[in-house]
N, C-alpha and C positions, 0 to 999 in steps of 0.2 A: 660601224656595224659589227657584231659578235661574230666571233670565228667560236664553231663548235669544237671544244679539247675531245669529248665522245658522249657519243648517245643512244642507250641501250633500252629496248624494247623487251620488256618480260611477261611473257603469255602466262597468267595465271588461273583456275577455276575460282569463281567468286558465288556467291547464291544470289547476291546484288552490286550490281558497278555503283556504286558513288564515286560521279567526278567529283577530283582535289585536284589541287595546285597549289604546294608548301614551296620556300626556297630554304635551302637548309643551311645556306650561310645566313647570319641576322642582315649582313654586309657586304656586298662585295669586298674582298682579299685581296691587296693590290701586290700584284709579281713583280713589274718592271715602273717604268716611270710611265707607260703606253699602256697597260695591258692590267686588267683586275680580273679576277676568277669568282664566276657565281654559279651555283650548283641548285636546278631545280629537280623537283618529284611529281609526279603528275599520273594521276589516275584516268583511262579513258576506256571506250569498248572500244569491242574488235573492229568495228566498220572501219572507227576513226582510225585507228593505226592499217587499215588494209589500205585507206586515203592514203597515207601519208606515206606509206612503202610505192603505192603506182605514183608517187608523185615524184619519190628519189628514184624509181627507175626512168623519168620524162628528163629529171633536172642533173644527170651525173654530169654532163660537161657543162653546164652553165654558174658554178661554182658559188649558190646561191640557192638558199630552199628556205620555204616558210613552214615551219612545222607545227603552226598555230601561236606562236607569238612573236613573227614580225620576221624582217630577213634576215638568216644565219648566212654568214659566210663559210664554208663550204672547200676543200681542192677538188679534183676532177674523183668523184668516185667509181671505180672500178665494181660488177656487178660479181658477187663468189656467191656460187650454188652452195646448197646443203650440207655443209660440215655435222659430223657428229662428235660432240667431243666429250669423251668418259669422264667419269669424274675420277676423282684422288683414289689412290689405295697403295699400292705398292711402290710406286712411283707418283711424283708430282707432275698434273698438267702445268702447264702455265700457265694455259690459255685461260685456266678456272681463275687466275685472280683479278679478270674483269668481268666473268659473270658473275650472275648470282644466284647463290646458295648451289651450285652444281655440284651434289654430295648425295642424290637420291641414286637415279640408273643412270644419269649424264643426260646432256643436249643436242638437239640441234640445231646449230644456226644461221641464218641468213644473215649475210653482210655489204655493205657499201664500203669498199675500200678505200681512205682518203690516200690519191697516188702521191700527192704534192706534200706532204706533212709540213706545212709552213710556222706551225707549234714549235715543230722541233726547231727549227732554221732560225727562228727567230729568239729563242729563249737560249741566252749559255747552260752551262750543267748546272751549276747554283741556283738561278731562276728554272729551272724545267724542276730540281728535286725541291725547289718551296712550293710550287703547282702539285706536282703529286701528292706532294705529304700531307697541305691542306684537301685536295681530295679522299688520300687515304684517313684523315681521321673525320671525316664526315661519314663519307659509305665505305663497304672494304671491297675499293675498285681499285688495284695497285699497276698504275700506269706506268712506275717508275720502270717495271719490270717484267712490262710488256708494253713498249714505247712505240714499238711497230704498230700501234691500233688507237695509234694521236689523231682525231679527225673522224673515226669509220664510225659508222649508224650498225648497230647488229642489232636483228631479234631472232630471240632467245626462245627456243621451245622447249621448257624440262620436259623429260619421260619420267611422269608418274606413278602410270595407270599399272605398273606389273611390279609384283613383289616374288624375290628369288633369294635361298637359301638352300644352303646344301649341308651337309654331313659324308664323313669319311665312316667306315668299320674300325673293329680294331685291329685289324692285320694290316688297312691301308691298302687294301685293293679295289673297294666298293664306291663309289659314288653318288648318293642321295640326293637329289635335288627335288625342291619342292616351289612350283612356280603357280601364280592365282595371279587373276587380273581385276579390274576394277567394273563394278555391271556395264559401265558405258560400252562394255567392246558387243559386234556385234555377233551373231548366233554363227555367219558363215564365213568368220574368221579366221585366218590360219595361221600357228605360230609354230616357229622354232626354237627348240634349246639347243645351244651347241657350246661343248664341254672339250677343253684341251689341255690336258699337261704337259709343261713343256720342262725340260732340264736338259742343261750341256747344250745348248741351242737345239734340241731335237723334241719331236714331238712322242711322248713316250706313252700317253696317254688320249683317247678319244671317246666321244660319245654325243648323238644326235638323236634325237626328237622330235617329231612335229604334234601338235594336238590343236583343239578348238580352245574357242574365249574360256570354257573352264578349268583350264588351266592343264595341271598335270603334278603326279608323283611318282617318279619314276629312279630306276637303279641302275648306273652302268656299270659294267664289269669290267673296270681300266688294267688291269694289272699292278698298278703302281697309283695309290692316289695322292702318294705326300708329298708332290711336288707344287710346284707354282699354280696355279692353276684359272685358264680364263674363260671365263664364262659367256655367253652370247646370247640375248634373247633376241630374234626375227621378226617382224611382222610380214610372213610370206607374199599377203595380201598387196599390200601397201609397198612392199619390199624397203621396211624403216627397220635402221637396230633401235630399240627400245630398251636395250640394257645393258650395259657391260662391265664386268668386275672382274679384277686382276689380282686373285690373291692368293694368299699360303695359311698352311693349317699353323700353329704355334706349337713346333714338336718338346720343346725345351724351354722353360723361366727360371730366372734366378732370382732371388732373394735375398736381400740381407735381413737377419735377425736380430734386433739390436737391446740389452735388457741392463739395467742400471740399479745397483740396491739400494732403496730408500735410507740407509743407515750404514752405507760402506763405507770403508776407507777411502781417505780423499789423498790424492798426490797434492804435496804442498813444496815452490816452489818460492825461495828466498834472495836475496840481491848480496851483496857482496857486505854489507852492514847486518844481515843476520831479519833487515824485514820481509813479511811476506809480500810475494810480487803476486804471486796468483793461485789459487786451489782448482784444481782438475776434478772434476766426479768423473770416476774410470765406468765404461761402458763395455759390456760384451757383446761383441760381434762372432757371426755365425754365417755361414753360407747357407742358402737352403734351395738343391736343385731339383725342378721338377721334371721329368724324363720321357715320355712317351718310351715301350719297350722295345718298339719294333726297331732293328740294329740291321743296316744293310753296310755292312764291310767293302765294298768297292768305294761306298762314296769318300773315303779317307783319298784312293788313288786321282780318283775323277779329280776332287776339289785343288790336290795339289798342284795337278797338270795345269788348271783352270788357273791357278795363281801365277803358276810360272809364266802361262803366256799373258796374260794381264801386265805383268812387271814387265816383260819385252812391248807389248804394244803402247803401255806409254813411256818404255824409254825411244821408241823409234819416234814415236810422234812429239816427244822433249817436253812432254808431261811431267816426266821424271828420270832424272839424271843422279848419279849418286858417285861421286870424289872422295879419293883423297886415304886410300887404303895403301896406294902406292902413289909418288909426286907426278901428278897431271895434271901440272898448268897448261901445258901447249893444247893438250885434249879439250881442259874445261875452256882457253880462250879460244878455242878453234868452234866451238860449240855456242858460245854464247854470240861468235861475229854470224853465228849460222840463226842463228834467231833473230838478232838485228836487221837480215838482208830479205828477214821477212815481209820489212815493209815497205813495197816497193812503191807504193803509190801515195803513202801515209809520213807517219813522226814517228819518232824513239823517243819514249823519255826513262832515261836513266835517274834511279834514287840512290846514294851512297853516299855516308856519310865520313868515308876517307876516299872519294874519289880524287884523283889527279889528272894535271894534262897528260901523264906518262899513260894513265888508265886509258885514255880516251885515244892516245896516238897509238895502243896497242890493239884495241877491240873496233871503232869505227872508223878509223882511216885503213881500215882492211878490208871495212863492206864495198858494194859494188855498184850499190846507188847514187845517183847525181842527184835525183830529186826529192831528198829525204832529209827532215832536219833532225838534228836529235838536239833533245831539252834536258839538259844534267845539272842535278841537284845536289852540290857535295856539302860541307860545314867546317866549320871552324874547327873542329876538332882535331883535325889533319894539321891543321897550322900549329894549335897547343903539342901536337905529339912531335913537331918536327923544330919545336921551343921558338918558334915565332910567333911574331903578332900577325894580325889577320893579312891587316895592310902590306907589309914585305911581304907576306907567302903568295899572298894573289898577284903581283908584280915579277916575282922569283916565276911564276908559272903564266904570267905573260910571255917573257923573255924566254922560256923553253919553247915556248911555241911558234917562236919568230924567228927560229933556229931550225925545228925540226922537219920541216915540210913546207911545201909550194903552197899545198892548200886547194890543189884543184876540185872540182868539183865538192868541196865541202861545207855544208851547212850545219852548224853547232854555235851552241849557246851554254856555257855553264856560269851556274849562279850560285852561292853560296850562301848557307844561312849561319848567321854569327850574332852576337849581343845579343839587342832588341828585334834585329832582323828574322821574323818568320819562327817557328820555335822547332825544339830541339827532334832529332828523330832518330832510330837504332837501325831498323830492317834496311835490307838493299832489292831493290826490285827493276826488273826491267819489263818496258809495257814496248805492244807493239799495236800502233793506231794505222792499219789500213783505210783509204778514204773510200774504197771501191769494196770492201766488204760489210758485213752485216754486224761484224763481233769483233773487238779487240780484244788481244793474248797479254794475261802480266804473268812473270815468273818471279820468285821470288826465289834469289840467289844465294841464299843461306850464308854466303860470304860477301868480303867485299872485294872486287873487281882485283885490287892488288893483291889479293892472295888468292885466287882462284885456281883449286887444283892440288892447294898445297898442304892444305889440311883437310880433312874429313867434312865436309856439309851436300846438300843436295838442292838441286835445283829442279821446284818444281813448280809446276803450272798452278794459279789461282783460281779457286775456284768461282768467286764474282769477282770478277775484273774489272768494270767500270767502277765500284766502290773505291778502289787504290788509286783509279784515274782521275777520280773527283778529287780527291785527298793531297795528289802529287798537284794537279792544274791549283789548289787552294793555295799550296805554301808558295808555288809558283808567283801564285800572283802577290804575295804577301813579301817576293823578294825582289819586285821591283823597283831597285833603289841604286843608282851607281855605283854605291857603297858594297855594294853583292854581286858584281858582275865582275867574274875573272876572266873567260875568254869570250868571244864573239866572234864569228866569221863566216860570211855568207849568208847572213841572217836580214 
């Protein structure tokens, strides 16, 4: 029986419904040795899909639904009331990269939560990212990166029907907005506009409106309009948002000018024999910036404040960490066992490619966890730098480790990639996989674990994290060979 990966309902205006049914692989797409991926299209009216929603409200615990081609397998779907979710502008939703087209005023929608995501559980990282990708180039539904929504039924209501635009003055105190609907609304309709600037987290500017289906143009008097600015259409009636945009005027662009003479001088460069290696045609470059006049002198002080505490809230949160102006190794290992003891219910896997047993007797036999493994990935390269062969340096760091500690509660595994083992790598990064949370932490160490502290680099937070996780869990598996295993214990 099919297990549904997800399936989304998209409320469209049509002038006539023509039922189809395409499948838009030629093939089923096989993931695993058990499992193939086939992606269908299906056109229907509204009755059918109001069927088929009373039908997943009857069948959430019965893990099993027929939604007109036979039985899907199904986890326990959980019922979620009305989300509205905006679409892109200043920031990116997420949630937009398994709708579709949510780029007009945003949606909203109704969902069946799959609780059990048995997708996930049963596919490793490598088969779950060949499932998505074969999705992502079919339709642009990107599961990889919004994984939490493996299994769930949503439909999808865009907001069409209102179109809104605004305008600033030239001094930037004025407000403009011009809002029209589509005929369908009805005569005793009521909407809202609602207008807010916000800067420095405060609201510096407002303005509200209600009018009928014909819309409205209207002018607030903000004080200040060149800020961020969010917008809110209402349907008082119905109490729906129908619209919402989140955005800023463009007070400055910059340019480059770029101009080259048909008949210039060319730079001509020669090798050490007197031939030409290569001719340059020189280009003039220019800046060219464009300015809005209006100059408010405080926001120089604001923006700096605003910087400084930025730089403290991610060095408190170990976002960002910055060594090495003065020698603090004890600082940066005291810091990095403090990120390790993160995961209290998860793995560590350390990447360095001059890691040591000394590295590892100094940072994780200092954490405080029993039930944590860490996965450490060092290389050959540590052996070339310390004038041995692979073989004697991983036996030389058996032997330290047989010496240095009881070993209580310790769970670790380091594996080494050399010759043909696994291929070559520079970065140093530590990941922290909690099993009880929703997101795992990599940081990227700027150094390697033996010099931390001692010279200038910074330790900071990745910004996609499971991308390094994929990457690390690949060579991992790619160094399963006795030949790659320096230490082990408790594993």
């Amino acid at each position: 029986m099919p297990d549904n990966v997800y399936t989304i309902f998209v409320f469209e205006t049509r002038p006539n419904v023509e039922k189809s049914s395409e499948r838009l692989l030629k093939k089923l797409k096989s993931i695993t040795d058990t499992y193939s991926l086939g992606i269908q299209r299906k056109v229907l009216d509204v009755s059918e899909v109001r069927s088929i929603f009373e039908l997943l409200c009857n069948s959430r615990d019965k893990k099993e639904v027929d939604i007109g081609d036979g039985r899907l397998e199904t986890g326990y779907l959980e019922g979620v009331s009305k989300v509205f979710i905006q679409q892109d502008s200043t920031k990116e939703m997420l949630l937009n990269k398994v709708l579709k087209n949510n780029f007009i005023n945003g949606s909203y929608i109704l969902e069946f939560f799959d609780c059990d995501k048995k997708i996930v559980n049963v596919l490793n990282t490598v088969q779950f990212r060949k499932m998505t990708d074969t999705i992502f180039d079919a339709i642009p539904i990107d599961l990889f990166s919004v994984s939490d929504r493996i299994g769930n039924f949503v439909f999808q209501f865009p907001s069409t029907n209102v179109r809104v635009s605004y305008k600033k003055d030239d001094m930037e105190r004025q407000l403009t907005y011009d809002v029209s609907f589509d005929k369908e609304c009805e005569s005793d309709d009521q909407f809202l506009v609602l207008s807010e600037g916000v800067f420095d987290d405060s609201i510096i500017s407002f303005g509200a409106r209600t009018f009928k289906q014909e819309g409205c143009n209207t002018t607030f008097e903000v004080g200040d309009a060149s800020r961020f600015c969010r917008t809110t259409i209402i349907d008082v009636k119905r109490q729906l948002i129908l619209s919402r945009q989140e955005t800023s005027f463009i007070r400055r662009m910059t340019c480059v000018l770029q101009m080259g003479a048909q008949y210039g001088e060319q730079r001509i460069i020669y090798d050490e024999t007197g031939q030409v290696v290569d001719i340059i045609e020189l280009i003039s470059a220019e800046n060219v910036n464009i300015e809005q006049p209006v100059i408010r002198t405080r926001d120089s002080h604001i923006h700096k404040r605003q910087y400084s505490r930025r730089v403290d809230e991610l060095y408190a949160r170990a976002e960002f960490r910055r060594y090495g102006r003065d020698s603090e190794p004890q600082k940066a290992l005291k810091d990095v066992i403090a990120l390790m003891n993160r995961a209290q219910t998860g793995k560590v896997y350390l990447w360095d490619p001059y890691l040591t047993v000394e590295d590892i007797l100094h940072t994780w036999y200092f954490t405080k966890s029993m039930n944590v493994t860490l996965y450490a990935i060092t290389s050959g390269e540590i052996a070339e730098k310390s004038k041995m062969s692979v073989c004697d340096w991983i036996e030389q760091q058996q032997e330290i480790m047989e010496k240095r500690s009881n070993h209580y509660g310790i769970h670790v595994e380091l594996r080494c990639q050399w010759a043909d083992y696994g291929y070559s790598f520079h970065d140093r990064f530590l990941m922290v996989l909690n099993l009880d949370q929703d997101t795992s932490s990599v940081w990227s160490l700027g150094t390697s674990v033996n010099s931390l502290g001692n010279k200038h680099h910074i330790i900071q937070s990745v910004e996609h994290p499971q991308m390094m996780i994929d990457a690390f869990e690949e060579l991992w598996n790619e160094l399963d060979a006795p030949e790659c295993l320096v230490w082990k214990k408790g594993v």
